[in-house]
N, C-alpha and C positions, 0 to 999 in steps of 0.2 A: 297464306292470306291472299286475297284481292287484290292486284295491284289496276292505282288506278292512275296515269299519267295524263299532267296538265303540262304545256308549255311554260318557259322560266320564266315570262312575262308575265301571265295570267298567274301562275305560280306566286308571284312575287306580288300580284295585285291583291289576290284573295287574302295572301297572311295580311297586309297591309290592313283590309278590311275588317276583316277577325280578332284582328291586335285592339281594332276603334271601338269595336262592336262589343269585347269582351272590359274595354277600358272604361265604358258609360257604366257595364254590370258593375264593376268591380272596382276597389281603391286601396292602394296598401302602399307600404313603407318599404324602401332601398331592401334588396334582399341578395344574398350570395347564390348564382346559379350551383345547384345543387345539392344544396341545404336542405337536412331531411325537412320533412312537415306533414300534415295531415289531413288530408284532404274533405270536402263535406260532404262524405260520407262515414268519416270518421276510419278510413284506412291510410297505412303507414305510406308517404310516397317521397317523392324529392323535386323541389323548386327546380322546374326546367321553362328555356325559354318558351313561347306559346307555340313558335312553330316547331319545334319539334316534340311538342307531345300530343299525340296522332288518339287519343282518343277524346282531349278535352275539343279539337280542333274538329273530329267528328262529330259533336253536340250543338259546336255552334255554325255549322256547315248545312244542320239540319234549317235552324230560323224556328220560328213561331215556340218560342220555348214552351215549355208548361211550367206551373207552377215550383214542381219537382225539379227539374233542371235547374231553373234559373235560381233555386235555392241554394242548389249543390255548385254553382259558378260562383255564387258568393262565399261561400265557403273555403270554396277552394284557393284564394286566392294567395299570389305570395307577396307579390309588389310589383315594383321593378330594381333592375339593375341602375348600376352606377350611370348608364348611359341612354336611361330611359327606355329600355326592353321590357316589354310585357311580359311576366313571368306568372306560373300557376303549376300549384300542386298536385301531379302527376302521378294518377295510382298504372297499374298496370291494367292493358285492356280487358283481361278475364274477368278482376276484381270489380271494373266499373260497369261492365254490364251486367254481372250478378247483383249489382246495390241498384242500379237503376231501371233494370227490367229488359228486353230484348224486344227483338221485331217480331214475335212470335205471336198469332193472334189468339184472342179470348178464347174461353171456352163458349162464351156467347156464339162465336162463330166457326169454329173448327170443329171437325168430327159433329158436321151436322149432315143429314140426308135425307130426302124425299122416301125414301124407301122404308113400308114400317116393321119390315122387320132387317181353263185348270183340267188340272189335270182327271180325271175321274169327277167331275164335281160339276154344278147345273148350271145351264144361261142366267148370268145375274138380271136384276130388270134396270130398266132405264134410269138412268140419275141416283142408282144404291150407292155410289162407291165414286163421286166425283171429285176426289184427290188424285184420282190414277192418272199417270200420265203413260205416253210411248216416247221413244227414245228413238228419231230418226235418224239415220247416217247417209252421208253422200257418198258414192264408191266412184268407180273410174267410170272413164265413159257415161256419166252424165245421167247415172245410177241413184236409185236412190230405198232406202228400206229401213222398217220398221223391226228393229232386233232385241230390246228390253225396254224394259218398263220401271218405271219412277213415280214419285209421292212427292204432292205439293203441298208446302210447308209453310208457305207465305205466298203473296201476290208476287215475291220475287225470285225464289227459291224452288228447286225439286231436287232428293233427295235421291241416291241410285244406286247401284251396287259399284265399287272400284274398277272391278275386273269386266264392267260394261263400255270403261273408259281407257283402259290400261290394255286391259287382253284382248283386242279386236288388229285385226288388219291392219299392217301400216298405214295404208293405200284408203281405208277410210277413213274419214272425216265427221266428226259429232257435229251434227248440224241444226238440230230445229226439235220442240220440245210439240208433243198435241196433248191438249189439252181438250176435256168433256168429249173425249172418241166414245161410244158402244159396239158404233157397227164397223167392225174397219174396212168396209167393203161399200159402203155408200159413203154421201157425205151428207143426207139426212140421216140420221140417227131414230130409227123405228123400233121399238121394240119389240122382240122375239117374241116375249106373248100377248103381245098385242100389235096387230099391225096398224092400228089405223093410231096408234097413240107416237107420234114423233115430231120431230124441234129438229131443227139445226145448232146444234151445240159445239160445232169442235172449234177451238181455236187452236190454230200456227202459232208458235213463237220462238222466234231466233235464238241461238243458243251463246250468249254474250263471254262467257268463261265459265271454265269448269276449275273442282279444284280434288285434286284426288288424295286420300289418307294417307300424311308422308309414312308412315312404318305397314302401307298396304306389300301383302307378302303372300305366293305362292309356296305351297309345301304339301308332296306327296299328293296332287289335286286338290289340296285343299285352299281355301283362299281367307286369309287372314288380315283384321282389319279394312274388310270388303265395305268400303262407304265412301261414296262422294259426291261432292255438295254440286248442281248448276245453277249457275247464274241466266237468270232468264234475259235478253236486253230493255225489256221495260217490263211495267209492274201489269199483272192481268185482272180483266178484272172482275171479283165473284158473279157469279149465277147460280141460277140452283143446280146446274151442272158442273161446277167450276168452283170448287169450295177446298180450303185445306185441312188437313187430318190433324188433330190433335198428337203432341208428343209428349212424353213421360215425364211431366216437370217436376212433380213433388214428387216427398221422399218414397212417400206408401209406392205410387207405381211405378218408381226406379228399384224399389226395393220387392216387387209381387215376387213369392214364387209360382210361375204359370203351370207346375206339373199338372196333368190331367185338366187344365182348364180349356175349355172350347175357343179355339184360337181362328180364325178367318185369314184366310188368301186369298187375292184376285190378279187376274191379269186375262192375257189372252195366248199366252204359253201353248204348248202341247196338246192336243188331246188323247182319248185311248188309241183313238184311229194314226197317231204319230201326224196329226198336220193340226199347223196354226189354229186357233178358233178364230172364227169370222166375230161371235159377238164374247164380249165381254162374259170372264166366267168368274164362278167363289166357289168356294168347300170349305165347308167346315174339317179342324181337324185335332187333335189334344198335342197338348202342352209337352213335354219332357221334362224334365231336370237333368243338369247336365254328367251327372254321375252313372245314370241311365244311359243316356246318349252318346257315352266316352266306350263305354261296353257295345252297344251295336256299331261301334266303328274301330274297335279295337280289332278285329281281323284283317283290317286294310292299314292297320301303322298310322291313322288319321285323328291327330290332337284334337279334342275337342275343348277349347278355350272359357275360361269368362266373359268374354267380350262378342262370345255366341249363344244364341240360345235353337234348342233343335225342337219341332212338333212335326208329325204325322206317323207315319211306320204302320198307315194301313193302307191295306191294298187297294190298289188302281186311285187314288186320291193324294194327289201329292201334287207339288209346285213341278212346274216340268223348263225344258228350253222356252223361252221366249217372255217366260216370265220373271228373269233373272232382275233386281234390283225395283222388284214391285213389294206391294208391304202386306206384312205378317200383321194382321191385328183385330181387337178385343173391343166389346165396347164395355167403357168402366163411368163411374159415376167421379163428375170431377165436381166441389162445391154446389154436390146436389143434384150437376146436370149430368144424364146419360149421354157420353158420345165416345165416337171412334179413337181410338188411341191407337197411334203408331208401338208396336211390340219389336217388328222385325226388319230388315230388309233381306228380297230373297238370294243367295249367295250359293249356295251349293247342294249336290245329293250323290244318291247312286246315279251309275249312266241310265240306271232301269226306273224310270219315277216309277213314283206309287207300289214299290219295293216294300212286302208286308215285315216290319218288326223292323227299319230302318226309315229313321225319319229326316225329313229334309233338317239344311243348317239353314240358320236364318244369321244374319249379322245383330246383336242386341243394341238396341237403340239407347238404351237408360246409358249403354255404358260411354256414348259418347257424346254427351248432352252439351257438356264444358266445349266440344270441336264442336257443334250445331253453331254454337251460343257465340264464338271465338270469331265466325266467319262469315256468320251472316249478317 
């Protein structure tokens, strides 16, 4: 998790506040610190003092409650102690942001794009794909470079592969996130098939904390558990270049199977020619199943997990270097509306992209919905 440190002063001022602020919501009778009870949302929890239960103190931390909140803080309530301590029924953090919803924006707004409709694969156009981010590093000597790629998730949030955070150079430093890049060679953003059609789109943003997959794990090359969450230092904010991707919230697209489904990548990875692309690329490419995909990697001793899912294994079209921790994905119908849905992030291949009958690994997203949800 986050950690976020205030001084013992302020520390001690804010519970103070919080204790006042929750005591006008709320009104109850003497009660025993840790005394089961149940919370309003209607889950099992245990009477604890206000400051230490870190997720009712995050609700009222926020202010301007909504209806829904401030329902669920009366609910909750447990009393006080013998000695006049503000006490409340304390579910666990998972539980209470699965009943009262997450930072996660609407399908109103995510997986939207101007656009109407890599490796081997064509110059995307301008503003198709503006949840991509790049993933700057600072090196020695006052160095600095652009080496994977990320998906924004929220106005405060991008999403990356582990091993872009974990397997890199001592000696560099994750430093700063860009946001609405195409051309990564100017800082007007023109597009490729149009030149007179261009904006200034990119936005810098400092890279506040990262937080990497505690059971992320190398094995035989292969990278497991490949996902980690950035903290951006403030919230960005939407454009029609600068939008975030939908993720797999219901059960149907937690539970698709993508075999043979026309699955999308982008980034600015490899090309055939072995160098960076200047603009922004996509390919389309098909789905796998993973019993499939366990067998084109059974020659190299390389587990193919649940918690992966694999598409391409045609030639010269594949996710390459530089697009490591960029997103795998599909656009599905959510409540009606057509948008972008996060499927993947990209994590591993052959050394040889675009390797025909051997498809890249992507990390599967559905399968870590509960760490999205837990962290952000």
């Amino acid at each position: 998790m986050f950690q976020y440190r205030t001084s013992r002063s302020r520390e001690m001022a804010l519970l103070l506040g919080l204790s006042i602020a929750l005591s006008i919501i709320i009104a109850g009778q003497a009660v025993v610190n840790g005394d089961s009870c149940t919370d309003g949302a209607g889950l099992a929890g245990t009477c604890q003092l206000l400051k230490n239960c870190h997720p009712i103190v995050d609700l009222l931390q926020r202010g301007n409650f909504s209806e829904v909140v401030r329902t669920y803080l009366v609910k909750s309530r447990c009393g006080y102690t013998t000695n006049d301590m503000t006490t409340v029924c304390c579910p666990s953090p998972r539980k209470l942001k699965k009943r009262l919803g997450s930072k996660l924006p609407t399908v109103q707004v995510c997986g939207r794009t101007s656009a109407n409709r890599i490796f081997g694969g064509d110059v995307a156009g301008l503003g198709d794909y503006p949840w991509l981010a790049r993933i700057q590093y600072m090196k020695p000597n006052n160095r600095f470079g652009f080496h994977c790629g990320g998906v924004l998730i929220n106005e405060r949030h991008v999403l990356t592969a582990a091993h872009c955070i974990e397997i890199v150079p001592a000696s560099w430093k994750i430093y700063m996130v860009r946001l609405g890049d195409y051309d990564s060679e100017s800082d007007v953003e023109c597009s490729a098939h149009d030149p007179d059609d261009c904006v200034q789109s990119a936005q810098d943003v400092f890279i506040a904390s990262y937080l990497i997959h505690e059971d992320y794990f190398q094995e035989n090359g292969a990278d497991y558990n490949d996902i980690a969450l950035i903290r951006l230092d403030r919230s960005v904010n939407y454009t029609e270049f600068i939008q975030p991707i939908c993720l797999p919230t219901t059960e149907e697209l937690k539970n698709r199977d993508l075999e043979g489904l026309q699955l999308t990548v982008a980034g600015w990875g490899e090309t055939q020619h072995r160098l960076a692309s200047r603009y922004q690329m996509h390919v389309g490419m098909p789905g796998w199943n993973n019993t499939r995909c366990r067998e084109a990697f059974s020659g190299v001793q390389v587990a193919i997990r649940d918690t992966q899912l694999c598409a391409g294994g045609v030639k010269n079209q594949d996710s390459c270097r530089g697009d490591a921790g960029g997103p795998l994905m599909k656009i599905e119908k959510i409540d009606g509306i057509s948008a972008w849905v996060l499927e993947g992030i990209v994590s591993f291949g052959m050394k040889k992209c675009g390797t025909e009958n051997v498809p890249g690994v992507y990390t599967r997203i559905s399968k870590y919905m509960d760490w999205i949800l837990e962290n952000i």
